[in-house]
N, C-alpha and C positions, 0 to 999 in steps of 0.2 A: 570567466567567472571561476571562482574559486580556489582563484591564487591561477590558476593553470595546472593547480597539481594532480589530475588525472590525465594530463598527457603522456602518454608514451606509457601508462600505467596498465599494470598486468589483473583485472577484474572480473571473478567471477561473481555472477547473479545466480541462486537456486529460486525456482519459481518463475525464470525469465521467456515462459510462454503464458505466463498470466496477464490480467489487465494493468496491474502496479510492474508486473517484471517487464513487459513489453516498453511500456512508455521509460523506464529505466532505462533498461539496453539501448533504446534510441539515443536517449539523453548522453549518455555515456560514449556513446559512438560519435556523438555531433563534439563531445569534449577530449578527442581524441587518443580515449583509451583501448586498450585491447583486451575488447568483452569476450567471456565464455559465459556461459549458460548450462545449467543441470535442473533439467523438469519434468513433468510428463507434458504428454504431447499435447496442442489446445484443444481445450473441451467442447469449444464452440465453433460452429457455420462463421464465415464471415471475423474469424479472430485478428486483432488487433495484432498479434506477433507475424498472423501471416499475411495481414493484408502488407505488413511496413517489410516483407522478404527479407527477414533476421535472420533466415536460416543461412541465407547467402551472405551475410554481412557479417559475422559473429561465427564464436566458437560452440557449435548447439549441439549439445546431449542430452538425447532424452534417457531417462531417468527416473526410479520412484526412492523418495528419499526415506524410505523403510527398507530399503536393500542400502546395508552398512557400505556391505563391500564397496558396491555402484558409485555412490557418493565419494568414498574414500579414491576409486580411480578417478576420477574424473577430477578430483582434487589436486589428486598427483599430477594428471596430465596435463592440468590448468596453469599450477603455481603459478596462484593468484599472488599479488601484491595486497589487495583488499581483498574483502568476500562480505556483499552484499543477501544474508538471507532474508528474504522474503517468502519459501515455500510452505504452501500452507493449505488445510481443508477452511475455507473465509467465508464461508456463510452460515449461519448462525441454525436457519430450518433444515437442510441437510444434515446437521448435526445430530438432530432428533430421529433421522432416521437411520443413520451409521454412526452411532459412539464410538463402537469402536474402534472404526476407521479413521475419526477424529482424532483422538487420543493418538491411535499407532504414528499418525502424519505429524500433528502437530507439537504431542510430545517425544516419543519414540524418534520419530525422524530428529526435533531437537537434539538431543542425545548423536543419534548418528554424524549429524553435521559437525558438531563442538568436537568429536572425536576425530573427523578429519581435519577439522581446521588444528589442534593440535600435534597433531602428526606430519604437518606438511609446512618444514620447517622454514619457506618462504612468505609465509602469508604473515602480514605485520599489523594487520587493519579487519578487524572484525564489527561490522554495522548489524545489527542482529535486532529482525523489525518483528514485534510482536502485535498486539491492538489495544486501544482502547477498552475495551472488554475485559483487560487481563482485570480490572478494579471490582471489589464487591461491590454491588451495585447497591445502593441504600438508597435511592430517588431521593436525595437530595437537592438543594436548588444552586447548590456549586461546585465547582469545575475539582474533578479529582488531581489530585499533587503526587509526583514521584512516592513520595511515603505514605500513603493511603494503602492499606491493605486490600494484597491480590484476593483474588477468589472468582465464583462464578454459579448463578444456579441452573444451569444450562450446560449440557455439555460442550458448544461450542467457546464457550466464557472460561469452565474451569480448564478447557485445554490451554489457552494463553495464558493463564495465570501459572499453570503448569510450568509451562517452556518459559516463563522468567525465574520460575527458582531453577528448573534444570539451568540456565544460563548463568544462575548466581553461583551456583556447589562448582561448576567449572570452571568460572572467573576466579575465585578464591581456593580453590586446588589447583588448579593445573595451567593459567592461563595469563594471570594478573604476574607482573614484572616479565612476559618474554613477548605480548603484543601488547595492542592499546585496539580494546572494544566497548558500546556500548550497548544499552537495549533501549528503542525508541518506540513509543505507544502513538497509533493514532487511529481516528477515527473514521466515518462515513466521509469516503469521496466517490466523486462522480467525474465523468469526461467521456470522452471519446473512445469509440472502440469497445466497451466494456458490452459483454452480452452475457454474462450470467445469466440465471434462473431467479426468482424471488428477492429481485434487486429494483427498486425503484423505479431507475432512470428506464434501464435494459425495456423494464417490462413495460413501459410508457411507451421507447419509439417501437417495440415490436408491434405492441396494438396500432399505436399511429399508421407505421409503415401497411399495415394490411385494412386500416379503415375500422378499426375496432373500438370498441368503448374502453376505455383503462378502467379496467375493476381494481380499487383499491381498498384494503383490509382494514385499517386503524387509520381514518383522516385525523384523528387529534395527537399522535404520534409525533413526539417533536425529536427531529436531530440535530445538530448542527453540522452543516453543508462544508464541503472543501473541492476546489478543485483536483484532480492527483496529482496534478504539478507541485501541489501545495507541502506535504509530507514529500514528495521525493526531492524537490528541491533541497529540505531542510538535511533528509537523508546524507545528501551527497554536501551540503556543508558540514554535517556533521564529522562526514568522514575525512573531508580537508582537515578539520581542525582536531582531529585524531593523529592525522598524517605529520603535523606541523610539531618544532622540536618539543613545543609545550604539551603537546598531544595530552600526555596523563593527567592533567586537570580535567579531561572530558571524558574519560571514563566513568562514567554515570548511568542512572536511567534518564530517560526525556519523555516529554509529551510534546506533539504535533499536533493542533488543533485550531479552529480558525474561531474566533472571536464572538461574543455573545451577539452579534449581529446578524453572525451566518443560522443561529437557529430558526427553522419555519418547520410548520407542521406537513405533514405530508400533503395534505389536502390543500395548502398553499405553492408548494410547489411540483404539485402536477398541472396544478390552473397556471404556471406560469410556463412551464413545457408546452403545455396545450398553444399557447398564444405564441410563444415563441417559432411552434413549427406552424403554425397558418390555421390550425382548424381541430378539430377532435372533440369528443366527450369522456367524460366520466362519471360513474357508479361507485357505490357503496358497496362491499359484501361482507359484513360481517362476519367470522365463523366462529361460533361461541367453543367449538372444539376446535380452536388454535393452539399449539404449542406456545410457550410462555415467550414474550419478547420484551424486552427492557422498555419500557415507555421514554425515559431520559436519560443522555449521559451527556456529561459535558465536560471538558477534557481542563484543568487548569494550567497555562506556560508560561507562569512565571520567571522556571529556568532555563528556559529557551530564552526567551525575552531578554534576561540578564546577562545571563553566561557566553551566548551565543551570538547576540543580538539580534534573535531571526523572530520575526511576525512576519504573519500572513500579506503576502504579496497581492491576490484575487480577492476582495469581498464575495460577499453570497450573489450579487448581481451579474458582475464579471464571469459568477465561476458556473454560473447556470446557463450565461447567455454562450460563454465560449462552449461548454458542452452540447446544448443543442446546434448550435452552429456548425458541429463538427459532423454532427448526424445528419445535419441535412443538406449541407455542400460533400459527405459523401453518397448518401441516397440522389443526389444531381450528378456523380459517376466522378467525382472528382479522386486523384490519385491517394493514395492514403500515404506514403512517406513524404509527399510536396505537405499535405494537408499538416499533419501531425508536427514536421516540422516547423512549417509554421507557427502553429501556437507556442511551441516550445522556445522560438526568438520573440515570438512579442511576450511572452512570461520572463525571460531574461532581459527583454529591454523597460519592462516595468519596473524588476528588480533592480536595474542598474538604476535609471530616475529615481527612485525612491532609496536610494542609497544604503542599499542591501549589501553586508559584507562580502 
């Protein structure tokens, strides 16, 4: 897949002990690149980096990407060919309780990374992953476009909208004509391995796993679903066709996002967790003092679609049923790099039938 040009290739990942950095790194490693990694260490019991033993397999530094210096060695000692960021504070309710920590991560640290990657006169390939959230949110009923203005009323939102203009004053001062970068927006996914705090899926098989009711907060809550396979995939075509002699036509922003079909409300797709792992219930809790959360976003990829040629590989069925699946053939003690691997070939052998670049 994609051309072969990450073989033999020199790639670092920031954020590649998270749930998007881990399955990355995997992927990366199954395409025969030579990963490094700069993160802090995983947050969680049971993390996804360390059930797949990436520490053994890859170049891994831990790291906080608010120490310049940190970053900047570990840049030097990488000289990456690409440089995949990903590192980030990603949850929206945490945010409400550390701004400031948000900001220093997601902005400040942007800043820190752009400053190594221009200093470190090997790297050629800048994929620089921000979210869906970076867009003012106006509840509209259609999908936001590259040129929709950034913003956020939340401090998790105005940090990503943040970290695209710090990435824009970079690109156009310091960065535009000596590599070829983009910035790629996406949305809510789900899969395997992911155990955050105040996350859907997480909080479903935790309850599951211990017999518990899934309390959930807003059932009319609508998002639209992706696998993680689904943005990282695009990620790493992105960055082939950065790599390729035509590269500077794709220096742009993008959006990743799966189709009006993947939206279902929350309360639709906990009843369909529930049946997919065998048994469980679910409750209501309201709490009239919640911090603010977007009720809709819905991502427009027109210029994926065209430019790129990339849609979503996994419908909303696919990408529910492979996710629980993963949770519960490894609550049945199954290996977690047999496991993971796995789905990461039948997501490429979809890809290839379906005559995906």
């Amino acid at each position: 897949m994609f051309d072969d040009l990450y073989r033999g290739k020199r790639v670092l990942i920031t954020g590649h002990t998270g749930f998007k950095g881990s399955w990355l790194s995997a992927w990366l490693l199954s395409l025969g690149a030579e990963v490094a990694g700069f993160a802090l260490p995983p947050a969680y019991e049971n993390s996804h980096f360390e059930l797949l033993g990436l520490a053994r397999r890859m170049h891994h530094v831990v790291g906080d990407l608010r120490d310049d210096d940190a970053i900047g060695r570990a840049m030097a000692e990488a000289r990456p060919d690409i440089v995949f960021h990903l590192a980030a504070q990603a949850l929206v309710r945490p945010a409400y309780a550390d701004p400031k920590g948000t900001f220093d991560t997601n902005v400040g640290g942007a800043v820190n990374l752009l400053e190594a990657v221009r200093r470190t006169d090997s790297v050629q390939t800048l994929v620089f992953i921000t979210s869906d959230k970076c867009y003012r949110n106006v509840d509209w009923e259609w999908g936001y476009r590259e040129t929709d203005t950034l913003g956020g009323r939340d401090p998790y939102s105005a940090s990503k909208g943040c970290a695209e203009l710090v990435f824009d004053a970079y690109w156009n001062s310091f960065l535009k004509g000596h590599i070829r970068a983009a910035t790629t927006r996406a949305g809510n996914v789900i899969g395997g391995g992911d155990w955050a705090t105040d996350r859907l899926i997480p909080d479903c098989i935790r309850s599951l796993r211990r017999g518990e009711t899934i309390v959930i907060r807003s059932r009319d809550a609508t998002r639209p679903w992706q696998h993680v396979l689904e943005p990282l995939g695009a990620y790493l075509l992105l960055g082939a066709r950065l790599m390729r002699q035509d590269g500077d036509a794709f220096c742009r922003n993008w959006n990743f996002g799966p189709g009006h079909g993947a939206n279902r409300t929350v309360e639709t797709v906990v009843r369909k967790v529930i049946a997919l792992w065998g048994d469980g219930e679910m409750a209501v809790h309201h709490d009239p003092n919640a911090p603010h959360e977007d009720h809709w976003l819905q991502l427009n990829t027109d210029r994926a679609n065209q430019y790129l040629h990339w849609e979503p590989v996994w419908g909303y069925e696919e990408s529910i049923t492979e996710t629980v699946r993963w949770y519960r053939e490894w609550n049945a003690g199954a290996e977690v790099p047999g496991l993971s691997q796995t789905q990461i070939a039948a997501y490429e052998a979809t890809w290839t039938r379906l005559g995906r670049p």
